[in-house]
C-alpha positions in Angstrom: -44.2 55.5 116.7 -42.5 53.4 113.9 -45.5 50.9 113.5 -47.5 54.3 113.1 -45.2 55.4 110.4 -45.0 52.1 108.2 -48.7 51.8 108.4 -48.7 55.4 107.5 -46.3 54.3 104.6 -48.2 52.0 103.7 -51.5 52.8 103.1 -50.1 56.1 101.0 -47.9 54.0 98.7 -51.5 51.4 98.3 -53.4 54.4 97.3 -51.3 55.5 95.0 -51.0 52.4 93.4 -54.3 52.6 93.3 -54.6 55.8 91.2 -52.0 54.7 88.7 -53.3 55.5 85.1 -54.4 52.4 83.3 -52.8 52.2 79.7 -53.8 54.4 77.0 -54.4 52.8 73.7 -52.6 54.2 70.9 -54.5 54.4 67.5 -52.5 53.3 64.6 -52.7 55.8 61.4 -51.9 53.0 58.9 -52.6 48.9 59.8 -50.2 46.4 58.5 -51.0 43.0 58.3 -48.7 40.6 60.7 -47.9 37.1 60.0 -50.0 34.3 61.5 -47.8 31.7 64.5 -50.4 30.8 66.6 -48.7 29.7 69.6 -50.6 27.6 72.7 -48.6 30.0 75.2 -51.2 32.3 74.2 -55.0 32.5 75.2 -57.7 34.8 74.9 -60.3 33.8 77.7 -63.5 35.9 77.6 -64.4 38.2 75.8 -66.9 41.4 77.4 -68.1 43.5 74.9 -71.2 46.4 76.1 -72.5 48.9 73.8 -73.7 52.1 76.0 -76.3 53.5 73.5 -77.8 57.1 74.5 -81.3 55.6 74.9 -81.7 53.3 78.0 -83.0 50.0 77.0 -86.8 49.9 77.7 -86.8 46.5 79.9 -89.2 44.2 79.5 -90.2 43.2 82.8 -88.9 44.7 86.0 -86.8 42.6 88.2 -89.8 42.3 91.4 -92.4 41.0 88.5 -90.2 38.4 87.1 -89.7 37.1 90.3 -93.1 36.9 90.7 -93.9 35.5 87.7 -92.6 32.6 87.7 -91.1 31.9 91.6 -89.3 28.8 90.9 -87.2 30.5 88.5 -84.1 31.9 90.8 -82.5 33.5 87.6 -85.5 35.7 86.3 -85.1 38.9 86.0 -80.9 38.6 86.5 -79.8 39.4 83.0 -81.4 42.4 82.7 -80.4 43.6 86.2 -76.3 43.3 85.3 -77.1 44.4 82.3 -78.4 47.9 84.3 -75.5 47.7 86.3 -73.1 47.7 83.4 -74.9 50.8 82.1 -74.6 52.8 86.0 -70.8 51.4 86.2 -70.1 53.5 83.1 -71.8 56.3 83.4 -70.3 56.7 86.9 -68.7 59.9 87.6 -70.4 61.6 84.2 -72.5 64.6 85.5 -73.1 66.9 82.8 -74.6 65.9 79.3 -71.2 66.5 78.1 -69.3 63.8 80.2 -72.3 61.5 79.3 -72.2 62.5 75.6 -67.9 61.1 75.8 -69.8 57.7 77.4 -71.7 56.4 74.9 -70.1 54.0 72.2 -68.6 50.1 72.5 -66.8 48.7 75.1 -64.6 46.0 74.8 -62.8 43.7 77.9 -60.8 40.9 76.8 -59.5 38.2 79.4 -56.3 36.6 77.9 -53.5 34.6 79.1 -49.5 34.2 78.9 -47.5 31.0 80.2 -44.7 32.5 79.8 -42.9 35.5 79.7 -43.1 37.9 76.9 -43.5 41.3 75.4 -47.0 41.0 74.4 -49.2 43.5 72.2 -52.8 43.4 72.4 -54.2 45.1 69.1 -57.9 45.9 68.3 -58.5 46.0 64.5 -62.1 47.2 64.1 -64.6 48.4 61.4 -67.7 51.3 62.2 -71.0 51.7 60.0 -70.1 54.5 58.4 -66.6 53.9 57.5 -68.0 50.1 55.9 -64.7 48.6 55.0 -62.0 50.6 56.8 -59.9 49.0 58.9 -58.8 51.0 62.1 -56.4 49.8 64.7 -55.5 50.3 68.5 -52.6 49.0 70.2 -51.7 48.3 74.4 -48.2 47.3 74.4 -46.9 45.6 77.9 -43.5 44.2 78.5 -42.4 40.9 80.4 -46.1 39.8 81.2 -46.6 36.3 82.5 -50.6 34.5 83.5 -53.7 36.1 83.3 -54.4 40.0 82.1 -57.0 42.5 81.1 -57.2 44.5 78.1 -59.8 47.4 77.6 -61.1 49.0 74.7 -63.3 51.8 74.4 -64.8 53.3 71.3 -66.7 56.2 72.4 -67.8 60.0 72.6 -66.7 61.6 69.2 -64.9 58.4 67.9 -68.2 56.5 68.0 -71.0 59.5 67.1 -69.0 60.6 63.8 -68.4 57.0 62.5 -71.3 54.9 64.4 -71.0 51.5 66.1 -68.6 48.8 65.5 -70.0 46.4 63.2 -67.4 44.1 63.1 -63.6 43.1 65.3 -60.8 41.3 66.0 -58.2 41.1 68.6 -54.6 39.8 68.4 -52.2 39.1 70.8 -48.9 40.0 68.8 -45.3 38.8 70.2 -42.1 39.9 67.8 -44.7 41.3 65.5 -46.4 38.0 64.7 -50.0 36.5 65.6 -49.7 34.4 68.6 -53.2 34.3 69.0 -56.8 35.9 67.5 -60.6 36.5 68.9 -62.5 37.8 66.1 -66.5 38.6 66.1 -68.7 36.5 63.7 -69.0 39.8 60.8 -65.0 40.0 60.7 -63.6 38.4 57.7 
């Protein structure tokens, strides 16, 4: 009976670790520029950015006739399938034309490291089409992180339809509001 229970126990208090809320950026009304103190505690890794445009990119080839194209070629055809898959994982869960319409927009992972402990911010400073020059911020704060984490970034639904896609980025990692490290893309200046 008490094996029952702590498996039980156990497999409630996994699920609902499970569902716990990832963290909500917060967008910043007004971005101040930091100081610069690169540090080498501080890493970004890799960088995943997807842009989920309304249209479906028209594929060149499907997957069975680049395989059979060019058989000796084990990685034909595989760029374009993850490339479907990033599209399905997020859409997932978006039924109506509604949920899909909140989808579409950039998408923005970043891999990054701390050897040590620290309070680390992870801000996104980012420009749209239609806004040119502006810069607009968001902000993940986390608190005694130590080794390797995952930041997302989503701009999407209204956000990206009223101001179009990002056209240029950067990310910081910010410890006692300085830059401890920076990822930027090629356009940011």
């Amino acid at each position: 009976m008490k094996v029952a229970t702590l498996i039980l126990l156990a497999a409630m208090s996994s699920a609902l670790a499970a569902s716990e809320p990832k963290a909500t950026p917060k967008v910043l009304a007004k971005v101040n520029p930091l100081p610069m103190a690169l540090s080498d505690d501080f890493e970004f890794r890799k960088t995943k950015l997807f842009f989920l445009s309304e249209n479906p990119p028209k594929s060149k080839k499907s997957l069975t006739s680049a395989l059979s194209s060019n058989p000796n070629n084990p990685n034909a055809g595989i760029a374009e399938a993850s490339m479907g898959f990033e599209r399905t994982y997020r859409m997932y869960g978006a039924l109506t034309a509604a949920d899909q319409h909140q989808r579409f927009g950039n998408y923005f992972d970043f891999f990054w490291r701390a050897k040590r402990q620290a309070n680390v911010t992870v801000r996104l400073e980012y420009r749209q089409e239609k806004l040119r020059s502006f810069v607009q911020a968001r902000e993940i704060s986390y608190e005694n992180m130590k080794g390797n984490q995952k930041t997302e970034f989503a701009i999407i639904g209204d956000d990206y339809f009223n101001d179009g896609r990002v056209i240029s980025w950067r990310c910081l990692l910010i410890e006692n509001g300085r830059i401890v490290a920076e990822n930027r893309s090629y356009l940011w200046e």
